[in-house]
C-alpha positions, 0 to 999 in steps of 0.5 A: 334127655337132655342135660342142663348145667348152671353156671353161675357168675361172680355177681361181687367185685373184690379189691386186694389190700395191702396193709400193716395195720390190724383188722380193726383199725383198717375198717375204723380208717377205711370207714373214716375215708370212705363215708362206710360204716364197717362193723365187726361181724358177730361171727368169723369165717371158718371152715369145718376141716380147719383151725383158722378163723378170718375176722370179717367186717360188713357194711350194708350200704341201704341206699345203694344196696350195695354190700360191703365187705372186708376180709382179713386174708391171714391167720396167724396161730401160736402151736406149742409142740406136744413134745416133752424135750426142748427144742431149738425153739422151746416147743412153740411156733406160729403157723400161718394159714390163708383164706386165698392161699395163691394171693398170699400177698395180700392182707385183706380183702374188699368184697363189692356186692350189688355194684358191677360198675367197673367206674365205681370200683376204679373210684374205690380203689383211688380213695382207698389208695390215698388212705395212708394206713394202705400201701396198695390195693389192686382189683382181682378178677374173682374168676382167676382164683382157685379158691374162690369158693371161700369168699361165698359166705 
């Protein structure tokens, strides 16, 4: 009998953002640019065996039937020691976990679904690049990244 395996491509194309700014106001700056209309997800992206929670934002663009997404890649948590005696820090540090731990460079991500034309992208990435609120952005092949399976959602 023979054996049938699946591979199943990236069908997304996904942009690194470099930026200061918090979620919000880069999705209200991106949207302002743009012409995207980015709204808050009712939901965060979790994971069952960790804390952390990504904030994400969603555009549906019906026209095109192109589907945005924007994805902050850090989450940063206060932790307070359980230990009764003070220590050097007063018990308290923040602990820092990634969505993509081997791109810890980047601060958001921009994920393209339902547009695989490479003219498109390299056009995105210019407007997004001329954005002030943005100090680089770069396309990242999705197939070069390990945990690739958090951006399945």
């Amino acid at each position: 009998m023979q054996l049938l395996t699946l591979d199943l491509e990236d069908d997304y194309s996904l942009i690194g953002i470099h930026s200061t700014e918090e979620d919000y106001r880069l999705a209200y700056v991106i949207n302002k640019n743009l012409n995207t209309h980015f709204s808050r997800f009712k939901h965060s992206l979790d994971f069952v065996n960790s804390n952390a929670e990504y904030p994400l934002f969603e555009f549906k663009d019906e026209k095109t039937l192109i589907n945005y997404y924007l994805i902050n890649n850090k989450f940063t948590q206060l932790v307070v020691s359980s230990k009764n005696k003070e220590d050097l820090f007063g018990g308290h540090f923040t602990s820092t976990s990634y969505l993509i731990p081997e791109k810890k460079n980047v601060d958001f991500f921009l994920k393209i679904e339902g547009c695989n034309n490479p003219n498109f992208i390299k056009k995105t990435i210019e407007k997004l690049n001329n954005i002030h609120q943005i100090i680089a952005c770069f396309s990242i092949n999705p197939n070069t990244l390990k945990s690739k399976d958090h951006l399945i959602f």
